[in-house]
C-alpha positions as CSV (number, residue, x, y, z in Angstrom):
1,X,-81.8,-46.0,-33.4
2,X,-83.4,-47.9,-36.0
3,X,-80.1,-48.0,-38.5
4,X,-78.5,-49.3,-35.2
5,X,-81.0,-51.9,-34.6
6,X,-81.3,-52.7,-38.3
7,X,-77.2,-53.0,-38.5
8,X,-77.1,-56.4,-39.5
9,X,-76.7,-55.9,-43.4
10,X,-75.8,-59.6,-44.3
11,X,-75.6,-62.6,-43.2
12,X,-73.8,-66.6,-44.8
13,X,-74.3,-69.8,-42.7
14,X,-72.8,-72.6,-44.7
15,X,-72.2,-76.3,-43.6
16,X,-71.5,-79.0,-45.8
17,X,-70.5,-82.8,-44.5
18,X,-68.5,-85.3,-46.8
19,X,-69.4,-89.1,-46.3
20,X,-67.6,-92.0,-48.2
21,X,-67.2,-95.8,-48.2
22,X,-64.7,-97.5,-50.0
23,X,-65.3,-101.4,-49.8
24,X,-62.5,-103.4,-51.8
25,X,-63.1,-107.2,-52.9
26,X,-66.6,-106.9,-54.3
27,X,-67.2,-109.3,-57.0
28,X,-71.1,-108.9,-58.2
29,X,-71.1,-106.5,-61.5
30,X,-73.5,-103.3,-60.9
31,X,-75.6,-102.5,-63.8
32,X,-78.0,-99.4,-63.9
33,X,-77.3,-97.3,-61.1
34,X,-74.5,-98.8,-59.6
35,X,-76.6,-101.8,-58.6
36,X,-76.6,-105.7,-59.7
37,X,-79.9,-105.8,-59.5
38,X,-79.8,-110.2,-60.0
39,X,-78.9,-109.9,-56.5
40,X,-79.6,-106.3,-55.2
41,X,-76.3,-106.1,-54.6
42,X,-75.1,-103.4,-53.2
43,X,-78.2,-102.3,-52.7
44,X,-80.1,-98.9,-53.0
45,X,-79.0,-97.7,-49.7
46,X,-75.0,-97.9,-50.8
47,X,-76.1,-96.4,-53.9
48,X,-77.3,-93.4,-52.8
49,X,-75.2,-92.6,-50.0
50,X,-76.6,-94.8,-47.1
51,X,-73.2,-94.6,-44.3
52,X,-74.2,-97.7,-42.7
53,X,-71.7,-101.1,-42.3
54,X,-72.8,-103.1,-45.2
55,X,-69.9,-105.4,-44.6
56,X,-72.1,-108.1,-42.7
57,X,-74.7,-108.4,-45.5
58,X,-71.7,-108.3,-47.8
59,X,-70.0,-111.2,-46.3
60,X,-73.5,-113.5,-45.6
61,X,-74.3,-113.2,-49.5
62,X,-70.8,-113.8,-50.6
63,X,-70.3,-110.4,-52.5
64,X,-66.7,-110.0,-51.2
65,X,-64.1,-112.4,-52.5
66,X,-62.3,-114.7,-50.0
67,X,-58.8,-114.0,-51.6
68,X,-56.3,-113.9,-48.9
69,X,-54.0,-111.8,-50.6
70,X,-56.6,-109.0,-50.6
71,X,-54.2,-105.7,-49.7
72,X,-56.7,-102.9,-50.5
73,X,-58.0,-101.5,-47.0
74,X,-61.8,-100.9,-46.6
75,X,-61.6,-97.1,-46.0
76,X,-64.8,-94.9,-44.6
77,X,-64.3,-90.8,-45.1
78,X,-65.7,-88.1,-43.0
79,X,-65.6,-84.1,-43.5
80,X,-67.4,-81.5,-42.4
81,X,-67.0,-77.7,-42.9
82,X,-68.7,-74.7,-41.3
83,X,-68.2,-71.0,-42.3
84,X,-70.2,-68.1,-41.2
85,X,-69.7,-64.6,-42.5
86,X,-71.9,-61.6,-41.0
87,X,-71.7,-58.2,-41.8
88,X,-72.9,-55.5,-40.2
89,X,-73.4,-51.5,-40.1
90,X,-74.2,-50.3,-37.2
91,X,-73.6,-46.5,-38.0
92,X,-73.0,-44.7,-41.2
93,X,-69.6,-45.5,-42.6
94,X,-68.7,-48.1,-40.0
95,X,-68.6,-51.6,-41.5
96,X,-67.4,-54.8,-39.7
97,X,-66.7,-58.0,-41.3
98,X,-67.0,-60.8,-38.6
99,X,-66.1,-64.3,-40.1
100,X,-65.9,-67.9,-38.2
101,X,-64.5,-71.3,-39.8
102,X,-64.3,-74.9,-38.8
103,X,-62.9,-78.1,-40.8
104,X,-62.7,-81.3,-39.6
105,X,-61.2,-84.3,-41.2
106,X,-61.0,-88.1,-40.7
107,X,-60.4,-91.0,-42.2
108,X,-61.1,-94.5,-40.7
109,X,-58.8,-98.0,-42.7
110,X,-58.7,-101.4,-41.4
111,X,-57.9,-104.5,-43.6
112,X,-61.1,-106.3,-44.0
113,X,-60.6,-110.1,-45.6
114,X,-60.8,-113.7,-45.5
115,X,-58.1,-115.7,-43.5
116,X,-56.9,-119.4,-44.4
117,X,-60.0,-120.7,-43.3
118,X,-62.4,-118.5,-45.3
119,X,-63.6,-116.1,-41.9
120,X,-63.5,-112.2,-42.2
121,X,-62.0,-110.6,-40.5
122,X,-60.4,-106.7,-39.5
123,X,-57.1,-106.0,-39.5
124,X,-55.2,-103.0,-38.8
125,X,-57.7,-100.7,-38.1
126,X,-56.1,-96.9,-38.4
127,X,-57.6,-93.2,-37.8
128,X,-56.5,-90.2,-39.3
129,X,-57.9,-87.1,-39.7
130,X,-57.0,-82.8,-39.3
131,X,-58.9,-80.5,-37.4
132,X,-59.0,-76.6,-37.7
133,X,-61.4,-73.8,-36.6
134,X,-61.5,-69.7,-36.2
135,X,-59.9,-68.9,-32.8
136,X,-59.1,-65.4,-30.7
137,X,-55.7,-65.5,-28.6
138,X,-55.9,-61.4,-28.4
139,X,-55.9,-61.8,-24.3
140,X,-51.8,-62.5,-24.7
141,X,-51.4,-60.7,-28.0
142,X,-49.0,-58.3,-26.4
143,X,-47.8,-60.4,-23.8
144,X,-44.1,-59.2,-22.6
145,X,-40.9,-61.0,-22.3
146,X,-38.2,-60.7,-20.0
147,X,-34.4,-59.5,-20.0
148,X,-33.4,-63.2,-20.7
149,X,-36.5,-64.1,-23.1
150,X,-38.3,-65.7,-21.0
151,X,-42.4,-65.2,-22.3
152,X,-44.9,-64.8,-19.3
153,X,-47.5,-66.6,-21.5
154,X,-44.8,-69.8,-22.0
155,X,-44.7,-69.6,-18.3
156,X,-48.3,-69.1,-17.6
157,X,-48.8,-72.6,-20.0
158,X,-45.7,-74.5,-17.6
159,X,-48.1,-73.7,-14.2
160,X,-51.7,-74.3,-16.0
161,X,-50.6,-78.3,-16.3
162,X,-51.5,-79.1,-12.8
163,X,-54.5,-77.6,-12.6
164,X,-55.7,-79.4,-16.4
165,X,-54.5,-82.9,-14.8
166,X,-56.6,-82.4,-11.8
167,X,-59.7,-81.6,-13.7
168,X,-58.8,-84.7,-16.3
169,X,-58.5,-87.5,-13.4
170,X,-61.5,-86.3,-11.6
171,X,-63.3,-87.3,-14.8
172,X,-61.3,-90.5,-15.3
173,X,-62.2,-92.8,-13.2
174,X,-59.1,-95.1,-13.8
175,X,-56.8,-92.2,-12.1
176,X,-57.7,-93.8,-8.9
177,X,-56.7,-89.9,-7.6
178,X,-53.3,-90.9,-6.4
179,X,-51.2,-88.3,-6.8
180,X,-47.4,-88.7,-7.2
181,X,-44.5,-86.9,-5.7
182,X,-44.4,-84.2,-8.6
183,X,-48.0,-83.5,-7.4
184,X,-49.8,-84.6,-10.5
185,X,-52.1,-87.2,-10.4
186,X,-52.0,-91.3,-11.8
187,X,-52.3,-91.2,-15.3
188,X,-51.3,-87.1,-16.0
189,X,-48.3,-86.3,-15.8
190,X,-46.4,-83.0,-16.8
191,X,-46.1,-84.2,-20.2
192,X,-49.3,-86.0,-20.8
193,X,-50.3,-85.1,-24.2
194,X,-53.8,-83.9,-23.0
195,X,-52.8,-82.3,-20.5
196,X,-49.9,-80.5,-22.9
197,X,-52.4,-79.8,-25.2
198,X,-54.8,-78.1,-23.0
199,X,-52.6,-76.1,-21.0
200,X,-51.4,-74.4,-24.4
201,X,-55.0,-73.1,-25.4
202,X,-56.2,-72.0,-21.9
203,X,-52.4,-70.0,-21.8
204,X,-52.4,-68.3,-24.9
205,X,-55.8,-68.2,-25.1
206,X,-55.5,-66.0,-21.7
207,X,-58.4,-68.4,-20.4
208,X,-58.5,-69.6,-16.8
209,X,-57.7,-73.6,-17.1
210,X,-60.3,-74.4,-14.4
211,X,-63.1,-73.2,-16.9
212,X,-61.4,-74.2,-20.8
213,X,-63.1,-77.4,-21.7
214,X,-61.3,-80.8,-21.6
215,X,-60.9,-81.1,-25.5
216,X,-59.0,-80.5,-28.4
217,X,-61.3,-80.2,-31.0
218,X,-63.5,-77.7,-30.0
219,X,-67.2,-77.7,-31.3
220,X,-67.8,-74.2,-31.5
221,X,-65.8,-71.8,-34.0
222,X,-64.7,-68.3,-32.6
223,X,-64.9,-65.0,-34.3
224,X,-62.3,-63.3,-36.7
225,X,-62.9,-59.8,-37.8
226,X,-62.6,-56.8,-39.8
227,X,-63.6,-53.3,-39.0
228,X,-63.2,-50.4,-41.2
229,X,-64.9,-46.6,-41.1
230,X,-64.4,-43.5,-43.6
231,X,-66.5,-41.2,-41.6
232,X,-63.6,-39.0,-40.3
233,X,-63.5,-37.6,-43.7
234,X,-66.8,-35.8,-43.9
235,X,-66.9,-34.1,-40.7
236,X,-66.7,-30.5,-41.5
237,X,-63.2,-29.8,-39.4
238,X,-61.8,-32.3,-42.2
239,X,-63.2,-30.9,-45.2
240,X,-61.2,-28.3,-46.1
241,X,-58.1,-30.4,-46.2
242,X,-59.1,-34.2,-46.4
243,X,-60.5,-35.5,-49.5
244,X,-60.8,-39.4,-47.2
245,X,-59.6,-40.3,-44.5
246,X,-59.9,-44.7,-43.9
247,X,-58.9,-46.5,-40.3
248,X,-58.9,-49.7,-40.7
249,X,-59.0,-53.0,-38.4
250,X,-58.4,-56.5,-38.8
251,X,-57.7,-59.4,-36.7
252,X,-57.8,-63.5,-37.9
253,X,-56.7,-66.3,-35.6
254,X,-56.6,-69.8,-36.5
255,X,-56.1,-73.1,-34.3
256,X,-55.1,-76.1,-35.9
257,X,-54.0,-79.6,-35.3
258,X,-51.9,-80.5,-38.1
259,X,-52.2,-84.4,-38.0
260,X,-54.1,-87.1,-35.8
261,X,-54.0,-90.9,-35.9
262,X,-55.3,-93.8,-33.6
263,X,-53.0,-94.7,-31.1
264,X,-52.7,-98.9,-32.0
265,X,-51.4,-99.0,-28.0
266,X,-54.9,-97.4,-26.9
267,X,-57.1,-99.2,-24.4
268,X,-60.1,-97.8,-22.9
269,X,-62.8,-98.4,-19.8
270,X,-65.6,-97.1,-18.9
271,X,-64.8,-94.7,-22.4
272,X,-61.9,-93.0,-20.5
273,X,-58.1,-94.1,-20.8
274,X,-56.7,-97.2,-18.9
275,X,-53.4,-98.2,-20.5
276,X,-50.3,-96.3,-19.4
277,X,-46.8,-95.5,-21.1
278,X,-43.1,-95.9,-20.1
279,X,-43.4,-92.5,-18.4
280,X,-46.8,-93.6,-16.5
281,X,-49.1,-91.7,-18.2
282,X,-52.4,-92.6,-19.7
283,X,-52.2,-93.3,-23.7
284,X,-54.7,-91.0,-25.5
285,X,-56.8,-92.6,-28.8
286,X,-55.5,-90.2,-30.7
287,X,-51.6,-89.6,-31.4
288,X,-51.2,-85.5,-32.3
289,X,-47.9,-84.1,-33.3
290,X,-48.4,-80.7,-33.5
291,X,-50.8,-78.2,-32.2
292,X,-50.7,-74.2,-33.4
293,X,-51.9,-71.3,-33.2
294,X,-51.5,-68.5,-35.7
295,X,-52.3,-65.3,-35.5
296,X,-52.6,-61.5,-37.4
297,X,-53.6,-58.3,-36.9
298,X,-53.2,-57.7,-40.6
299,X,-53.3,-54.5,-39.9
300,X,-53.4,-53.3,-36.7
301,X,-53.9,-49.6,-37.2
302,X,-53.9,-48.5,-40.5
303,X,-54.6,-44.8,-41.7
304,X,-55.2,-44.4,-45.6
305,X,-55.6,-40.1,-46.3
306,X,-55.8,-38.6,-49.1
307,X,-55.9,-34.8,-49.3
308,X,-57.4,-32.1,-51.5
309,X,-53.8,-30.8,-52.9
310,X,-53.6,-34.7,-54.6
311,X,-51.3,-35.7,-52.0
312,X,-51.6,-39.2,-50.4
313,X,-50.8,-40.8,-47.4
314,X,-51.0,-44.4,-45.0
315,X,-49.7,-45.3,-42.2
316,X,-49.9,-49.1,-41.0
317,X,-49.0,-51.3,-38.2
318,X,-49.1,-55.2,-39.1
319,X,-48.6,-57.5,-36.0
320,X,-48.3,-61.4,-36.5
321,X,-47.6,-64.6,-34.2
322,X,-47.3,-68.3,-34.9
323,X,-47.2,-70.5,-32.0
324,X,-46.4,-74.1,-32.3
325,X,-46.4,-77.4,-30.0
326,X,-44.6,-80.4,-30.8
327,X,-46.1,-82.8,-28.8
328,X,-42.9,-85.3,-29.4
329,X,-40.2,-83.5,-27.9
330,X,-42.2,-81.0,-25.7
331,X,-41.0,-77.9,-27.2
332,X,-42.5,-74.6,-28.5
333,X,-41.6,-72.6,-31.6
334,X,-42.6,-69.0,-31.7
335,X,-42.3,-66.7,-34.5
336,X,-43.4,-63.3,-34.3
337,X,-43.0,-60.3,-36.7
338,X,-44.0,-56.4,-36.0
339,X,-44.0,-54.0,-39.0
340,X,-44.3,-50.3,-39.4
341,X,-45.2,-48.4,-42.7
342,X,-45.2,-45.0,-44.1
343,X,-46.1,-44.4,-47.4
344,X,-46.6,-41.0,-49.1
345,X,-47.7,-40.7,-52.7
346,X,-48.3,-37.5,-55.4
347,X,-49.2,-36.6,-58.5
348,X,-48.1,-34.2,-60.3
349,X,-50.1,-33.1,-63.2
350,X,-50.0,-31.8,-66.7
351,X,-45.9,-31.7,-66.9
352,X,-45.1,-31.3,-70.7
353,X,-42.2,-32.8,-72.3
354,X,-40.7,-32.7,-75.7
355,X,-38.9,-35.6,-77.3
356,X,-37.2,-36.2,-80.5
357,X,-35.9,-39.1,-82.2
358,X,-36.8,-42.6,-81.2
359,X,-40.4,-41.3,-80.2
360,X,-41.4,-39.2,-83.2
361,X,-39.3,-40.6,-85.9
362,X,-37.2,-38.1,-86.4
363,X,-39.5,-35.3,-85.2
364,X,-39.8,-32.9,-82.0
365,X,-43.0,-34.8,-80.3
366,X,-44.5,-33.0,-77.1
367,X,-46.1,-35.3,-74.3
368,X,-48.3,-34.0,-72.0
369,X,-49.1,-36.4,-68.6
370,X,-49.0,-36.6,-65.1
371,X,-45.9,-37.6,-62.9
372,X,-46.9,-40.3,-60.3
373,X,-44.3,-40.3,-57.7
374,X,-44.4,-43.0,-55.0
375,X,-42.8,-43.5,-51.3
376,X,-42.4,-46.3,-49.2
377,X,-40.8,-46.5,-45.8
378,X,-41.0,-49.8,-43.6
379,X,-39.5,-51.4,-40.9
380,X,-40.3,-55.2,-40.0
381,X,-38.8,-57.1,-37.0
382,X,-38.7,-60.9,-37.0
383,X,-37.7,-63.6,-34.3
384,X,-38.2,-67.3,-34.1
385,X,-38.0,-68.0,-30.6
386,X,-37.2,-72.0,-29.5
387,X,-38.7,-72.5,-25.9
388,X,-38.9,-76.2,-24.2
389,X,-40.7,-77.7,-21.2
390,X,-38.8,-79.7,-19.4
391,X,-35.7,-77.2,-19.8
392,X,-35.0,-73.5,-18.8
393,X,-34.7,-72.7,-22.4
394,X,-35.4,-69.6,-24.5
395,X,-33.1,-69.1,-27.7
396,X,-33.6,-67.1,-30.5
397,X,-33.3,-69.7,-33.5
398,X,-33.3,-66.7,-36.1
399,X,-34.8,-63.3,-36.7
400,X,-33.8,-59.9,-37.7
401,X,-34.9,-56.4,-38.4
402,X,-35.3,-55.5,-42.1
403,X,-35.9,-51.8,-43.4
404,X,-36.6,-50.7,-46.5
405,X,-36.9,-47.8,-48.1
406,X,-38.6,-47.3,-52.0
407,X,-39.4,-44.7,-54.2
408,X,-40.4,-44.4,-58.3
409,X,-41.9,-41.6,-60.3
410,X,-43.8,-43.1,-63.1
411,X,-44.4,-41.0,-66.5
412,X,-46.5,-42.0,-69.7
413,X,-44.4,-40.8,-72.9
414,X,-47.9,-41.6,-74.3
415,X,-50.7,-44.7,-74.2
416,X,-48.4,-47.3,-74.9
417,X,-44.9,-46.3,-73.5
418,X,-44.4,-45.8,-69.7
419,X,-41.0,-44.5,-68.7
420,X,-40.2,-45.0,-64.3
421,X,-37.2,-44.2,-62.5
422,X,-37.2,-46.5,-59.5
423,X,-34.6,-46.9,-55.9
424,X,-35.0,-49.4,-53.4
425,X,-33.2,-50.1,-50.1
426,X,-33.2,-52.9,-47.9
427,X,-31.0,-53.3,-44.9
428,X,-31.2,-56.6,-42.7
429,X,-29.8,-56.5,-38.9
430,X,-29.8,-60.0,-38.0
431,X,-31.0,-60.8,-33.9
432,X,-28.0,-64.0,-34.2
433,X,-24.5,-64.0,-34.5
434,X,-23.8,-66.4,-37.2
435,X,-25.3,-64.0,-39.5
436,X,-24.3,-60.8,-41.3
437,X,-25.7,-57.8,-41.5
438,X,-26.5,-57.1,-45.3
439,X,-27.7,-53.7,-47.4
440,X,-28.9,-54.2,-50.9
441,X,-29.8,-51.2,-53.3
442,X,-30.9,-51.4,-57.0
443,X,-32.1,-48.4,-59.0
444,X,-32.8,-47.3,-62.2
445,X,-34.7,-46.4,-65.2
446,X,-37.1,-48.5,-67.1
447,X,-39.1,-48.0,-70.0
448,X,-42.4,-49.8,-71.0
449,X,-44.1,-50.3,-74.5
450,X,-47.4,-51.9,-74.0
451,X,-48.4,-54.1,-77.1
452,X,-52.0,-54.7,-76.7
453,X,-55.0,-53.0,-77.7
């Protein structure tokens, strides 16, 4: 009960934040410490990191120059990056590895100079920034498709849009409610970006879309993990024929949005969206392009034996997804992959050879060394899947199933030559028809001679 209770064995918290301010056109010469101290300029605070708009002060003292030709933009940076690892024991031989992540990125620009008739002023103003953070999509991991490819989570996302725009113009007040004859409300239509965006988290996510909260960049990081136990091994049924016996766990999600910038069309009151689009939805602040989510159970299962006659042994499931969103043409790229894997490996030892020749210079030399022999069997299935929103679409783009069989038998002649006989095997099946099936095989021996010491 106490080891339980006492199972936490280590924990990392770690958050760093980046600040920067780049400020173009100033003409005073700093001295010691970055600083012109004849007229404080640009000041202790600036020197040492102070965030605050100096610009003002800047401009009343004449530190910038009035030069209209000025093209260097005034440029503030902002990062921040979390990372948590924990890990814990709660019983003898069982370790987890639970890990979290969040990065966050942006970059504000604007033109800041004198016009013709000396006056600052900003120009161009510009956001940009990437966002990514820990996630957990396991709800839909093994979500099923149907006899024409259609994906019950893709179809989930197509029916949670209503229900996001609902919830999104009862918190704009510049929806006015009205609902049009699609039944989504002013402002958020089918292919609002926000309401795009948010239907694909709460979907693959598996989350109800009356409860996921009305954001893209979420605040809070979720867990990734890793979970292994070599227990099995020492139980007394096991002994007398398992030398170990590792399972193994592992899962890590991610959620990213590749790229952001201000939206120069934006228009806001009351701090919610007012300015609508050809299409009659509201215009967000931020233009995304793309919106993902990867995912990998890296492995699934995985069984590592060895036994007491030298013989070893795994078996291994890998499971992987990427899910992507462009937000420009409304369409979904999914690529999955599935793998299985046996390996079997032995070692043979004290096999005695005798050589002559090359390897005793003319003389009978006797080797004495173990034979590693080594065998692989996999079989991996890949599919990139094209799906869109506003069609009935579902076509595999490319994919195929790809086995492969390998197997060497390594022997040292002595410390410094290595001799291996080697065959591998792969076969590809392609899932389209504008691609051939193809089998490659290469074998043979090869002979080592280490140089150094």
């Amino acid at each position: 009960t106490l080891r339980f209770l006492m199972g936490i064995r280590n924990i990392k918290f770690n958050y760093t934040q980046g600040n920067g301010i780049l400020m173009p056109g100033f003409t005073p010469e700093p001295n010691a410490l970055g600083n012109d101290w004849s007229v404080n300029a640009p000041g202790l605070g600036f020197v040492f990191g102070d965030q605050r708009d100096i610009r003002p002060i800047a401009t009343d003292r004449g530190w910038l120059t009035s030069d209209t030709m000025l093209n260097t933009a005034y440029v503030n940076k902002f990062n921040e990056n979390l990372n948590i690892n924990v890990s814990l024991e709660p019983i003898k031989d069982l370790r987890i590895e639970i890990t979290a992540t969040r990065q966050y990125t942006k970059t504000h620009q604007e033109y800041y100079k004198a016009n013709a008739n000396g006056v600052f002023q900003s120009y161009s103003p510009n956001d940009q920034g990437s966002f990514t953070m820990s996630y957990i999509i396991i709800g839909t991991s093994f979500s099923s498709e149907d006899a024409f490819g259609k994906s019950s989570t893709f179809e989930q996302m197509k029916e949670n849009r209503k229900q996001i725009a609902m919830r999104l113009a009862a918190e704009n007040p510049n929806s006015m409610g009205l609902i049009d004859s699609t039944g989504y409300p002013q402002g958020y239509g089918p292919t609002n970006q926000e309401v795009m965006t948010l239907a694909f988290l709460s979907a693959y996510k598996g989350r109800d879309p009356g409860k996921i909260k009305l954001t893209a960049f979420p605040s809070i990081p979720l867990p990734n993990w890793r979970v292994t136990y070599d227990g099995l091994s020492k139980i007394k049924a096991f002994k007398s024929w398992l030398r170990t016996l590792t399972i193994s766990h592992a899962y890590q999600s991610t959620y990213t949005v590749g790229s952001f910038n201000s939206n120069i069309l934006y228009g806001e009151k009351n701090g919610m969206p007012v300015v609508l689009d050809a299409a009659g939805n509201f215009i967000p602040q931020y233009q995304m392009t793309v919106v993902s989510i990867t995912e990998q159970f890296s492995p699934l299962i995985k069984f590592d034996l060895g036994f007491v006659n030298s013989l070893l042994g795994n078996l291994e499931m890998r499971k992987s997804r990427n899910v992507s969103f462009a937000i420009t043409n409304n369409q979904l790229t999914e690529v999955t992959s599935t793998e299985y894997i046996v390996g079997l490996g032995y070692r043979i030892k004290g096999i005695r050879l005798n050589f002559s020749g090359i390897f005793g210079g003319g003389k009978k030399t006797k080797t004495n060394s173990d034979l590693a022999l080594k065998l692989d069997f996999s079989i991996r299935q890949n599919k990139t899947v094209l799906r869109r929103v506003d069609q009935d679409i579902n076509q595999i783009s490319t994919g195929q199933q790809v086995m492969s069989l390998n197997f060497s038998a390594d022997y040292n002649l002595s410390q410094r030559f290595n001799l291996r006989f080697y065959f591998d095997k792969v076969i590809n099946s392609p899932y389209v028809s504008n691609q051939y099936r193809t089998s490659n095989t290469k074998g043979g021996i090869a002979l080592r001679f280490t140089l150094a010491q």
